[in-house]
C-alpha beads as a LAMMPS data file, in Angstrom:
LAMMPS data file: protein, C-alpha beads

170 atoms
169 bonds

1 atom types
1 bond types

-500.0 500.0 xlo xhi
-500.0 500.0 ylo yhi
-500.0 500.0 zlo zhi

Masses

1 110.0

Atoms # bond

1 1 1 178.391 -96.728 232.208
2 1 1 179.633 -97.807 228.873
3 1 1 175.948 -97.636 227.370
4 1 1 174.994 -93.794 229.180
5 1 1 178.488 -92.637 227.311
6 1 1 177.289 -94.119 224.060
7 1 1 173.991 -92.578 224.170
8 1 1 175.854 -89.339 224.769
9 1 1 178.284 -89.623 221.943
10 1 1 175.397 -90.830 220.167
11 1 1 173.463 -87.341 220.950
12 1 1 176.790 -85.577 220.334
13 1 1 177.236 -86.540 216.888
14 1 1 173.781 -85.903 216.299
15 1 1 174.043 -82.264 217.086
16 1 1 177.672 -81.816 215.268
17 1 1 175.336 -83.523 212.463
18 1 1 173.094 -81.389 212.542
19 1 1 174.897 -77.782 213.149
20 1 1 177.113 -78.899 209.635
21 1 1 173.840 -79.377 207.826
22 1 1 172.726 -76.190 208.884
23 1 1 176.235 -74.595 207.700
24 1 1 175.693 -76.244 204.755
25 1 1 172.278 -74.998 203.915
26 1 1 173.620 -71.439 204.229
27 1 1 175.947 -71.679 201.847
28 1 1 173.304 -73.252 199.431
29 1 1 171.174 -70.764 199.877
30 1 1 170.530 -69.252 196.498
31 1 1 171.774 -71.778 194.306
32 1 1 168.191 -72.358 192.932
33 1 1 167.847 -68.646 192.052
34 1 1 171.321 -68.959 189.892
35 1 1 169.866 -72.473 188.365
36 1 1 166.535 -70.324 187.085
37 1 1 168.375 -66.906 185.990
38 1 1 170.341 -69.599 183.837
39 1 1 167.345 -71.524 182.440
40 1 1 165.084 -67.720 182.008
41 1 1 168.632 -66.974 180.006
42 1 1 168.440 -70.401 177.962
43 1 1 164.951 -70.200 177.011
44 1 1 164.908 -66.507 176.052
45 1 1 167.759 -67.218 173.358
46 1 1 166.085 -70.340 171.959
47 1 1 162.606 -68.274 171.529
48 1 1 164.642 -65.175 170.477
49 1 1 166.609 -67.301 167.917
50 1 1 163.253 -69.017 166.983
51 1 1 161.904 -65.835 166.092
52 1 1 165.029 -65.083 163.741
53 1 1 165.078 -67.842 162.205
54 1 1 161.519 -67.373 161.378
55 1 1 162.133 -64.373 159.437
56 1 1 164.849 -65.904 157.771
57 1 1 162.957 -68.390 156.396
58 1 1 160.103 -66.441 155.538
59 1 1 162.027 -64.196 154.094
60 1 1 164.034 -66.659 152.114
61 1 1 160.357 -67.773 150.681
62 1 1 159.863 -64.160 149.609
63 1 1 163.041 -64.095 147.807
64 1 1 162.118 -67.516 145.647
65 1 1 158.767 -66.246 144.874
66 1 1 160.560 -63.100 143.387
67 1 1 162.928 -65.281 141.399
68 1 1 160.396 -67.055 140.288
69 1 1 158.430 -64.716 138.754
70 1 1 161.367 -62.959 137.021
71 1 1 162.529 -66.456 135.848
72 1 1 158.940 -66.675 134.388
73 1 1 159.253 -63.589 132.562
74 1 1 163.037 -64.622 131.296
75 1 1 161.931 -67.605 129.834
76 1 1 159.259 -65.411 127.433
77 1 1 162.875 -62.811 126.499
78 1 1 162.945 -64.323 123.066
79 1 1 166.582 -63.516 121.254
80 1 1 165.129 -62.235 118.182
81 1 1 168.216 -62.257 116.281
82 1 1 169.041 -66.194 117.051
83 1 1 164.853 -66.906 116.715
84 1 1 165.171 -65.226 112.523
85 1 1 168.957 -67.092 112.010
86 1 1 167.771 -70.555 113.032
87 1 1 163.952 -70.501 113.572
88 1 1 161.663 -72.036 116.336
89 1 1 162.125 -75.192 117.517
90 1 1 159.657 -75.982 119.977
91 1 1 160.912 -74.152 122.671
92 1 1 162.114 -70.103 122.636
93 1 1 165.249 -69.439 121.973
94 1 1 167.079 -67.652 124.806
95 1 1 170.768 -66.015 125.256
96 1 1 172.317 -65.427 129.074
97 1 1 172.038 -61.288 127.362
98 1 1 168.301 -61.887 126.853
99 1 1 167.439 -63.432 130.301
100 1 1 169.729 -61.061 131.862
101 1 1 168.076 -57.812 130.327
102 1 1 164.680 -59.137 131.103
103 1 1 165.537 -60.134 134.505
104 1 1 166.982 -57.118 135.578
105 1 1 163.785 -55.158 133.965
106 1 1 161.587 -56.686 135.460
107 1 1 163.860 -56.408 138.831
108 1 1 163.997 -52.929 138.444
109 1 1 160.045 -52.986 138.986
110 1 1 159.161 -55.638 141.592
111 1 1 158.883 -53.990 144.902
112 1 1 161.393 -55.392 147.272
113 1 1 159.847 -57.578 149.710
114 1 1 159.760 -56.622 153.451
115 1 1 162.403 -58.338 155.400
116 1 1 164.939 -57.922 152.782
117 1 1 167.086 -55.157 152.643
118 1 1 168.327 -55.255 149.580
119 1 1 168.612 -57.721 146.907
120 1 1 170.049 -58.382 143.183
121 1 1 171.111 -60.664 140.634
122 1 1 173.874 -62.932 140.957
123 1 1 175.433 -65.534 138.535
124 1 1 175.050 -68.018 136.950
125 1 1 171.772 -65.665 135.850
126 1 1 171.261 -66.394 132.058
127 1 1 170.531 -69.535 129.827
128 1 1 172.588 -72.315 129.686
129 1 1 171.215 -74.388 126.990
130 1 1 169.344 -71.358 125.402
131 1 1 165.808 -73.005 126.346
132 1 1 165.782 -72.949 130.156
133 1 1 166.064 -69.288 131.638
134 1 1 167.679 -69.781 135.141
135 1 1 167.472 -66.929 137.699
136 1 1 169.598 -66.320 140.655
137 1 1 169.116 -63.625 143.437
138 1 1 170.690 -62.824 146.378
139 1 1 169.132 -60.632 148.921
140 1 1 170.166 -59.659 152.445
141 1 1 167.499 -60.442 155.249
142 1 1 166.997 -57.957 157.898
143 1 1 166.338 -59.928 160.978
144 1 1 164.185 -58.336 163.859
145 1 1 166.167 -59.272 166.832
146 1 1 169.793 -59.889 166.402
147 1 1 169.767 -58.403 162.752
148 1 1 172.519 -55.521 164.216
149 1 1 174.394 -57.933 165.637
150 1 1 174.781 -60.077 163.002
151 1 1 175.531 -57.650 160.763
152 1 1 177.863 -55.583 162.634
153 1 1 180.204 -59.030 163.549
154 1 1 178.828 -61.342 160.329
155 1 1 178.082 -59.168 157.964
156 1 1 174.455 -59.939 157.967
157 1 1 172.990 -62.424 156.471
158 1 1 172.988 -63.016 152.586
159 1 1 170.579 -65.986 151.269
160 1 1 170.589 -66.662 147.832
161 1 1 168.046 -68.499 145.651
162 1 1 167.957 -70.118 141.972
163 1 1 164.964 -70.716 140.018
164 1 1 164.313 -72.046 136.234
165 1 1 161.776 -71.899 133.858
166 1 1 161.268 -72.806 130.208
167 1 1 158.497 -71.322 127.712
168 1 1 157.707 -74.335 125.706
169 1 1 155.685 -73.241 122.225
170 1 1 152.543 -74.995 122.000

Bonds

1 1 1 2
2 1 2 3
3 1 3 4
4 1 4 5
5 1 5 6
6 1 6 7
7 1 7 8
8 1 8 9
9 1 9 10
10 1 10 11
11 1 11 12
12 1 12 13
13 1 13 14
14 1 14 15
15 1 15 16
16 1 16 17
17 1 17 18
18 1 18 19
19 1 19 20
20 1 20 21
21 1 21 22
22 1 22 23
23 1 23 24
24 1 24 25
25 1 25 26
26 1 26 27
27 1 27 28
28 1 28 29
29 1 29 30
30 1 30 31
31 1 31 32
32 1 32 33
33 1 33 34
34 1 34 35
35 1 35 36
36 1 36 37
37 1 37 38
38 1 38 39
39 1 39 40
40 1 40 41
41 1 41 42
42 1 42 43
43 1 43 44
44 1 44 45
45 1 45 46
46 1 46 47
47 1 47 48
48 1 48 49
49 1 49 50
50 1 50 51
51 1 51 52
52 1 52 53
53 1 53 54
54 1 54 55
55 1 55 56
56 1 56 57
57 1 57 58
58 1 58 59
59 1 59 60
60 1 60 61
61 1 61 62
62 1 62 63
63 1 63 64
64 1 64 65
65 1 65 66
66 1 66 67
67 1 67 68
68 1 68 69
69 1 69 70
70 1 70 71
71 1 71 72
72 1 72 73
73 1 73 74
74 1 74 75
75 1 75 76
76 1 76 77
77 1 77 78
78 1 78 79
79 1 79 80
80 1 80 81
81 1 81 82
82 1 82 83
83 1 83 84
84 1 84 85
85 1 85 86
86 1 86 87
87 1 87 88
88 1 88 89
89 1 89 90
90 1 90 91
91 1 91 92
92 1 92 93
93 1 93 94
94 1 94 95
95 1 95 96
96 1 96 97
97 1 97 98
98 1 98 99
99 1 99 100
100 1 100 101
101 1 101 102
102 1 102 103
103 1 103 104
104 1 104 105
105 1 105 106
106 1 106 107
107 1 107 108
108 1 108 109
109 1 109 110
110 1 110 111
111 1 111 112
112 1 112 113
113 1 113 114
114 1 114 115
115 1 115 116
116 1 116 117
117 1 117 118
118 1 118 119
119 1 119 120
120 1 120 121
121 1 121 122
122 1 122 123
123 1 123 124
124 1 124 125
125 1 125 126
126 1 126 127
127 1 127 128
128 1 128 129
129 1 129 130
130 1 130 131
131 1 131 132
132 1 132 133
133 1 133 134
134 1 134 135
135 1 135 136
136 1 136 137
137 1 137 138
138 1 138 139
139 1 139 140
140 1 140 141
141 1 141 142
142 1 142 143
143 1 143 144
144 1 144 145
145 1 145 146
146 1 146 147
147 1 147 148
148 1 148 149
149 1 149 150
150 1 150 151
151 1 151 152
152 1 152 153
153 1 153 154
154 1 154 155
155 1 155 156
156 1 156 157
157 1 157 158
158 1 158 159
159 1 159 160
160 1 160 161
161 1 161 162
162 1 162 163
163 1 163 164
164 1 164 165
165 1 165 166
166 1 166 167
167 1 167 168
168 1 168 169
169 1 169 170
């Protein structure tokens, strides 16, 4: 007798087993579908942010390009009135008013590159040892997916770039 009552509360606890898996599976049920909605989520933000970040960057290469080619044309803004008082010395002579004025000319005529929304000059524009002109812009990016948001929370986003060049006499 003992072994038939084992085998039966051997089958019993199979089926108790079995009905509390079953409970168990029902309250799983749609676990995996919460697990995906959170990875779609994940991945859409990183590729979302990827693209951002792409813009920022390639705007932020726009932006140096533009200060370098006003930094170019800085470094040929000649003082004249220091150039006749103490001559030429190898190098032009420059003044932080010179590289200023011809910075913000030629500013005023470079078309504004696209993913910026507007831009300027910022200091420490000028020349610090009156041979190197040094050029510093700021511009605010317009990004193409979270751009609002940033800019309604953050106040955008504001990248600023320095360049220097020198116009050696030869």
């Amino acid at each position: 007798m003992r072994s038939g009552r084992a085998s039966t509360d051997l089958g019993a606890t199979a089926v108790c087993r079995a009905l509390r898996s079953q409970g168990r599976r029902g309250r799983e049920e749609g676990q995996v579908a919460i697990l995906i909605l959170g990875l779609f989520a994940l991945t859409l933000t990183l590729i979302l942010g990827g693209i951002d970040v792409t813009a920022a960057q390639l705007a932020r290469m726009r932006l140096l390009d533009a200060a370098d080619s006003i930094a170019l044309d800085a470094a040929d803004a000649l003082d004249e009135e220091a150039a006749y008082r103490s001559g030429l010395h190898g190098t032009l002579l420059l003044t932080d008013a010179s590289v200023q004025r011809a910075a913000a000319a030629h500013l005023a005529q470079t078309p504004r590159p696209s993913g910026i929304s507007h831009w300027s000059l910022a200091p420490p524009t000028g020349s610090a040892d009156g041979q190197t002109a040094v050029v510093t812009l700021t511009g605010q990016v317009a990004l193409p997916l979270s751009g609002w948001l940033l800019e309604r929370f953050a106040g955008g986003v504001t990248i600023t770039v320095r360049s220097r060049a020198r116009a050696p006499l030869r």
